[in-house]
C-alpha positions in Angstrom: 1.5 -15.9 -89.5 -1.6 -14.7 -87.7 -4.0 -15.9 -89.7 -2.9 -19.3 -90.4 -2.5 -19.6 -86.6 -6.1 -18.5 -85.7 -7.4 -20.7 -88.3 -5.3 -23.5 -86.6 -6.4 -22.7 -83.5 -10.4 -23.1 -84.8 -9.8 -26.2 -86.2 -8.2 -27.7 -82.7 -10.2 -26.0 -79.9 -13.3 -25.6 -82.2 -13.1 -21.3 -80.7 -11.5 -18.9 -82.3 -8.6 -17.2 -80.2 -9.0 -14.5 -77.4 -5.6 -12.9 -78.7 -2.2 -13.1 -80.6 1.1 -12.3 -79.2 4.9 -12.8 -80.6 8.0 -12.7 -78.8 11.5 -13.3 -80.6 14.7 -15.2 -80.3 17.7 -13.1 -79.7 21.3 -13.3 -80.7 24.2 -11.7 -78.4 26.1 -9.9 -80.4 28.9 -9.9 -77.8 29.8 -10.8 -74.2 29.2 -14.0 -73.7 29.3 -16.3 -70.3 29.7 -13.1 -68.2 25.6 -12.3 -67.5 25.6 -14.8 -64.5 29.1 -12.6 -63.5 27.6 -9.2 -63.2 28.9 -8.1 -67.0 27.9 -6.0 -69.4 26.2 -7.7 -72.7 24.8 -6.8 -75.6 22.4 -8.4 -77.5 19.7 -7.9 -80.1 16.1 -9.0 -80.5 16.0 -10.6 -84.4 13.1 -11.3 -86.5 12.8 -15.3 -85.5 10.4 -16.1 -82.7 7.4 -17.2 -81.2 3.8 -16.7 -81.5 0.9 -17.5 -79.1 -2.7 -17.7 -79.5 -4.3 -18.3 -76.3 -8.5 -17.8 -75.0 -9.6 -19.0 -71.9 -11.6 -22.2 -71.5 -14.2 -23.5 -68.8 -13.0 -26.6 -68.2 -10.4 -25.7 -65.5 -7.5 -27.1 -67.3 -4.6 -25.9 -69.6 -4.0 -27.3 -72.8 -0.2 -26.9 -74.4 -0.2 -27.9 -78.2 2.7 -26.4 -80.8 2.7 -26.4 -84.1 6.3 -27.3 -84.6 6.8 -30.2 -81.5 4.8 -33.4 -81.4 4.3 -33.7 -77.2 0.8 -31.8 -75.8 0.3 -31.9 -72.6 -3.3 -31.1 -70.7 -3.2 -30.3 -66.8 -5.6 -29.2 -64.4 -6.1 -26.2 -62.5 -3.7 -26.2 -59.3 -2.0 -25.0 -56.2 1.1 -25.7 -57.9 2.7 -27.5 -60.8 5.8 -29.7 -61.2 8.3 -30.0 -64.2 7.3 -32.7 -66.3 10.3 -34.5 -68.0 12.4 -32.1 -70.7 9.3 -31.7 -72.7 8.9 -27.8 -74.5 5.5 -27.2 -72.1 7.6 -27.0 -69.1 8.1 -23.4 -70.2 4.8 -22.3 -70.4 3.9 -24.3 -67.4 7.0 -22.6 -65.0 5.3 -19.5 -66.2 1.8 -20.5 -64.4 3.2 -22.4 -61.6 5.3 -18.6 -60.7 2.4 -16.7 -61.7 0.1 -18.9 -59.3 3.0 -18.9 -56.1 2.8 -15.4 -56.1 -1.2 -15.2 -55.5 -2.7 -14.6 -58.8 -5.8 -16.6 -60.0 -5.0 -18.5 -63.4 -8.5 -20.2 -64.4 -8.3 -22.5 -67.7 -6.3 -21.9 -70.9 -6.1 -23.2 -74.6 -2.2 -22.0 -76.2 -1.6 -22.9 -79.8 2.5 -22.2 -79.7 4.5 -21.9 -83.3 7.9 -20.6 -83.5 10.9 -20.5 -86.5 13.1 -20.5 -83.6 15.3 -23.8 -84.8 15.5 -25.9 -81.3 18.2 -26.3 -79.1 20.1 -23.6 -81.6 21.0 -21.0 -78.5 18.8 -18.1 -80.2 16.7 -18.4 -76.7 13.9 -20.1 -78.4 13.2 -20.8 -74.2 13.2 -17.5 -73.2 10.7 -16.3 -76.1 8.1 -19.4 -74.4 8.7 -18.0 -71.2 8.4 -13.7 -72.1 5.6 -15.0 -74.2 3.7 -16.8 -71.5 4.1 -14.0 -68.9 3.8 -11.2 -71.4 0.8 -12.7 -72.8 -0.8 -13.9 -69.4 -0.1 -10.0 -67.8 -1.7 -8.7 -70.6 -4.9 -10.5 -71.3 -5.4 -10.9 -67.5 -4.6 -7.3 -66.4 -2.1 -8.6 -63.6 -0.1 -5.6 -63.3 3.9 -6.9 -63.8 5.7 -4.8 -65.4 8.0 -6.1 -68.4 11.1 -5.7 -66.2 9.2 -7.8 -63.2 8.1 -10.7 -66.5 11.7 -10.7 -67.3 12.9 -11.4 -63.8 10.3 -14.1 -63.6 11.4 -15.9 -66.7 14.6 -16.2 -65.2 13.2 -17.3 -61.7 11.8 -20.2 -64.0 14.6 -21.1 -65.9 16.7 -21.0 -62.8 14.4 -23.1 -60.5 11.4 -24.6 -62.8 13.5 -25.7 -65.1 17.2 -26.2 -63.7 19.6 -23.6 -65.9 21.4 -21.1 -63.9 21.1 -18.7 -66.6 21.8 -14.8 -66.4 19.3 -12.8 -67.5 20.0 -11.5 -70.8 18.4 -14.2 -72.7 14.6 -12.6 -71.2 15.6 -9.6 -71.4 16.7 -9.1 -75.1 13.4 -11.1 -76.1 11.1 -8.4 -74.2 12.9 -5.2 -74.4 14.2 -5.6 -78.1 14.0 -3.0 -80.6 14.5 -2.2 -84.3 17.9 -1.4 -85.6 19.4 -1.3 -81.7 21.4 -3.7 -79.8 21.0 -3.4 -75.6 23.7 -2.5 -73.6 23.0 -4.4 -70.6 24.2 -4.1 -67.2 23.6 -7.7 -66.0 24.0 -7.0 -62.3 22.0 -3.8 -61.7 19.8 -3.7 -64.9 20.8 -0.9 -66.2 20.6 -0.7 -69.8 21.0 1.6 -72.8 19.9 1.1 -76.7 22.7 1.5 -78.8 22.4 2.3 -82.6 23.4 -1.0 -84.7 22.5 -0.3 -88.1 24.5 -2.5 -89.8 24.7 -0.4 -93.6 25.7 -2.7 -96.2 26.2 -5.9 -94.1 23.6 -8.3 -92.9 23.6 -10.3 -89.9 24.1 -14.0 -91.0 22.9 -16.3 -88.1 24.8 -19.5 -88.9 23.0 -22.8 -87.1 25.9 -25.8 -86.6 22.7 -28.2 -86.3 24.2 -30.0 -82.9 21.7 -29.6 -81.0 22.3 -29.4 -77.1 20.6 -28.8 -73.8 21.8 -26.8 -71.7 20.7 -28.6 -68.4 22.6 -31.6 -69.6 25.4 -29.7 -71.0 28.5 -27.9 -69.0 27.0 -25.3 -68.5 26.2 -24.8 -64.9 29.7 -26.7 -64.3 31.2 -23.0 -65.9 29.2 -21.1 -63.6 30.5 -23.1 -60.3 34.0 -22.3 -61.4 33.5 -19.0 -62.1 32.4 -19.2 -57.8 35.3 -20.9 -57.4 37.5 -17.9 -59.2 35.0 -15.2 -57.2 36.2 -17.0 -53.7 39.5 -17.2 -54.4 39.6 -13.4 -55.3 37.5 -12.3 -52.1 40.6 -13.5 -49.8 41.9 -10.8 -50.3 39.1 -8.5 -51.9 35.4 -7.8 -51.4 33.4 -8.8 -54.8 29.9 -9.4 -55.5 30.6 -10.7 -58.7 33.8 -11.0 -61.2 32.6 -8.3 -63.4 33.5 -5.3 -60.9 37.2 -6.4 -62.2 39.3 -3.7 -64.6 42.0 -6.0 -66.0 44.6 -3.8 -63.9 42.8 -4.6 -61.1 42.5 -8.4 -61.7 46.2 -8.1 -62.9 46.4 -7.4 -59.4 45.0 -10.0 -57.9 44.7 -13.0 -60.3 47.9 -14.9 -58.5 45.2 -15.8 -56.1 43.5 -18.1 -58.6 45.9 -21.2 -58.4 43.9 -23.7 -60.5 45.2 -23.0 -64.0 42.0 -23.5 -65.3 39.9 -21.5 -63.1 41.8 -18.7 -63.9 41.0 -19.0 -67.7 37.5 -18.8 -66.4 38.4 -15.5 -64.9 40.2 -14.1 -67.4 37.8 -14.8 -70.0 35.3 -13.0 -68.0 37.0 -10.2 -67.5 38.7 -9.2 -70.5 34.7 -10.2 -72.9 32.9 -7.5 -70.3 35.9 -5.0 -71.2 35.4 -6.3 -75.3 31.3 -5.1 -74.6 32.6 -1.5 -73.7 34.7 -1.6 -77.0 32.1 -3.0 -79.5 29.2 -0.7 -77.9 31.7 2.4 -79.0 32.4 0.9 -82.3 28.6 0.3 -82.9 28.0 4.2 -81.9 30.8 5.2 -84.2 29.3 2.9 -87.1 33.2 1.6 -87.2 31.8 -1.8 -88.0 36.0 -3.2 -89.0 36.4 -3.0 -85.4 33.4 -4.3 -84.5 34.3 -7.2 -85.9 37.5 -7.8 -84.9 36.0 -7.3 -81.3 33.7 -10.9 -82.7 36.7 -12.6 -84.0 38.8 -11.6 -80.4 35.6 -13.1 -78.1 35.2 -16.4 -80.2 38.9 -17.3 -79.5 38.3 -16.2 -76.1 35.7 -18.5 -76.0 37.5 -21.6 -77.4 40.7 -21.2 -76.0 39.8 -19.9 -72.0 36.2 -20.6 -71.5 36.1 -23.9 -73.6 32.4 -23.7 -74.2 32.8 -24.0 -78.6 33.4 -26.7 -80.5 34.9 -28.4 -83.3 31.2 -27.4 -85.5 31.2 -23.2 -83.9 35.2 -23.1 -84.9 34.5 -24.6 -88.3 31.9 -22.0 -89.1 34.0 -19.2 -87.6 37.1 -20.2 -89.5 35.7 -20.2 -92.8 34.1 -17.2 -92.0 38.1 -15.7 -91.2 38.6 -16.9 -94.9 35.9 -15.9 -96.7 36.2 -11.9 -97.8 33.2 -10.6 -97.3 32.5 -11.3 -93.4 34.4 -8.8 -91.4 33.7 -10.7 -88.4 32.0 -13.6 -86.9 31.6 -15.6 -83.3 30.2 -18.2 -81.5 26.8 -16.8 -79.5 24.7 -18.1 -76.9 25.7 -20.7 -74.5 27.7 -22.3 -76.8 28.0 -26.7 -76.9 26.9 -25.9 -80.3 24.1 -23.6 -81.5 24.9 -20.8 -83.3 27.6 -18.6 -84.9 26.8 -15.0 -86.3 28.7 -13.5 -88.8 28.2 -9.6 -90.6 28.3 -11.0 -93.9 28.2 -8.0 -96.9 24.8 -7.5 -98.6 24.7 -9.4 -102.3 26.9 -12.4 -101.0 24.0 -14.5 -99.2 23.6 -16.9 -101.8 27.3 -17.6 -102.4 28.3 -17.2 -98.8 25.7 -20.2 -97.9 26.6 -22.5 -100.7 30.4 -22.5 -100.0 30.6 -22.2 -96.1 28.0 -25.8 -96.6 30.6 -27.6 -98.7 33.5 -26.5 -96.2 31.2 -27.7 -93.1 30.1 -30.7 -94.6 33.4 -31.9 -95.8 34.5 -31.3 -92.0 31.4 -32.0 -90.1 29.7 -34.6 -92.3 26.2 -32.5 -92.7 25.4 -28.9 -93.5 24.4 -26.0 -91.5 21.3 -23.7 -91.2 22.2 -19.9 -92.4 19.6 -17.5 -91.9 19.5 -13.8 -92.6 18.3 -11.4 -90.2 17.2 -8.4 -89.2 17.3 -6.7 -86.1 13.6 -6.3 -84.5 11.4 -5.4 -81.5 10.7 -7.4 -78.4 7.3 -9.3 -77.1 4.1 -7.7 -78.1 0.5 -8.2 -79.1 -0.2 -8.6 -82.4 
């Protein structure tokens, strides 16, 4: 992918490229909707992503072109930079706009972007812009940030840039990623651990419904205010930063306070998916990969039934995937409004396990899905 890229690069800026950087997507293996709650999470950097070539030009403007998206966009050199629209360059652009408010000198750039992230799919195809940008930027530039510090500011620009109150696992599986390890993340004082996830004889299946969805347009930041709502109604009678510092005997305790029906599914979603990331994390250790998925199978239904964030195309995929025999366990990840399902699929059954889940989704959705197999990789780096 390098070289095509630099030769693309040539032929459109007439200059060969400065440097090359990749970052990937991610998938969350578990523990969904609780990293803006303070939970524990745990996903995994996978082999889809996004690659950068960038050099520096001295004209005083940045120029955004992709190899995969029709919009470019060219911009000056400024004090500061507004969002432009829902177009993909907002994501680079938040990156320089931050970088910029916090003093640092960002003279002219030419980016060639491509990525295999599919769009819209919840595999964080907007975080990877964003780590890339920052990671790439830091690097070539010697600015000093640290990754943690390029993670936190690829959430300040999805949170304020671009208007998604995310959590900040999505930037922080892309950069800290590694082969053949999932990250158990604590989402409120970033605290992590790798945890083995060597899958033996299954793969990970990344299943793509094809409804695309943005998440700024989506209920997503609607789930986040009732999950305030739930955290208010708790702190009348206890203190809580966040719902995550809940045991389920604890929030037993104290869920009577919750009186909307449906803010209390919020709750209890949250709370028992962060206790289902302490299970899995064991299971992964002791390579008990049954349970494992079970723990997949108990989060999706979790997810449909309390947190309502699937969807007639995610609950297709997951129930054939209860059907077929060799998946031991599969669940909507990401966001959710469609995007992806994941499934641990056993080695040898890729082709057969693609052609038949298709004809069961397209008899029921009217189209087929996107099934990709994946490895587990390593986060952003210079290539």
């Amino acid at each position: 992918m390098k070289e095509a890229l630099t030769q693309q690069f040539t032929e459109l800026y007439q200059k060969e490229p400065a440097a090359t950087y990749f970052t990937p997507g991610r998938v969350n293996l578990i523990g969904e909707h609780i990293d803006y709650n303070g939970g524990l999470v745990l996903p995994a950097a996978i082999m889809l992503g996004t690659t950068l070539c960038i050099a520096p030009n001295d004209d005083n403007v940045f120029r955004f072109k992709s190899l995969n998206l029709p919009d470019t966009h060219t911009i000056e050199v400024k004090s500061s930079y507004e969002k432009d629209g829902n177009a993909w360059f907002n994501y680079p652009l938040g990156i320089i706009n931050q970088l910029t408010a916090e003093g640092k000198t960002i003279s002219g750039f030419d980016f060639l972007f491509h990525g295999n992230i599919p769009v819209s799919s919840g595999l964080s195809s907007s975080a990877s812009i964003e780590v890339l940008t920052a990671y790439a930027l830091n690097d070539f530039l010697n600015l000093g940030y640290t990754k943690l510090e390029l993670v936190q500011m690829g959430q300040e620009v999805e949170n304020n840039f671009i208007g998604v109150n995310s959590g900040i696992m999505d930037q922080f599986a892309v950069a800290f990623g590694e082969k053949d390890h999932a990250i158990l993340l604590n989402c409120d004082t970033l605290k992590h651990i790798m945890v083995d996830c060597k899958l033996g004889n299954y793969h990970l299946a990344i299943i793509n419904t094809n409804k695309s969805r943005k998440l700024e347009e989506s209920k997503y930041n609607e789930r986040v205010e009732e999950c305030n709502q739930a955290l208010q109604a708790l702190n009348q009678e206890i203190t809580l930063h966040n719902l995550c510092e809940l045991t389920a005997e604890k929030f037993a305790l104290h869920k009577h306070l919750i009186t909307d029906p449906i803010i209390l599914n919020r709750a209890t979603h949250v709370v028992t998916e962060n206790d289902r990331v302490n299970f899995a994390s064991k299971a992964l250790n002791d390579q008990d990969l049954e349970t494992f998925g079970r723990l997949m199978y108990a989060s999706h239904q979790s997810l449909k039934e309390l947190y309502e964030v699937s969807g007639k195309e995610l609950d297709t995929i997951v129930e054939f995937c209860q059907e077929y025999p060799n998946v031991i366990g599969a669940r909507m990840t990401g966001a959710g409004f469609g995007g992806c399902a994941i499934a641990l699929l056993e080695k040898g059954y890729e082709e057969d396990f693609t052609a038949k889940l298709n004809a069961y989704y397209s008899e029921r959705i009217g189209y087929e899905a996107g099934v990709y197999i994946s490895e587990i990789g390593d986060g952003a780096r210079k290539i």
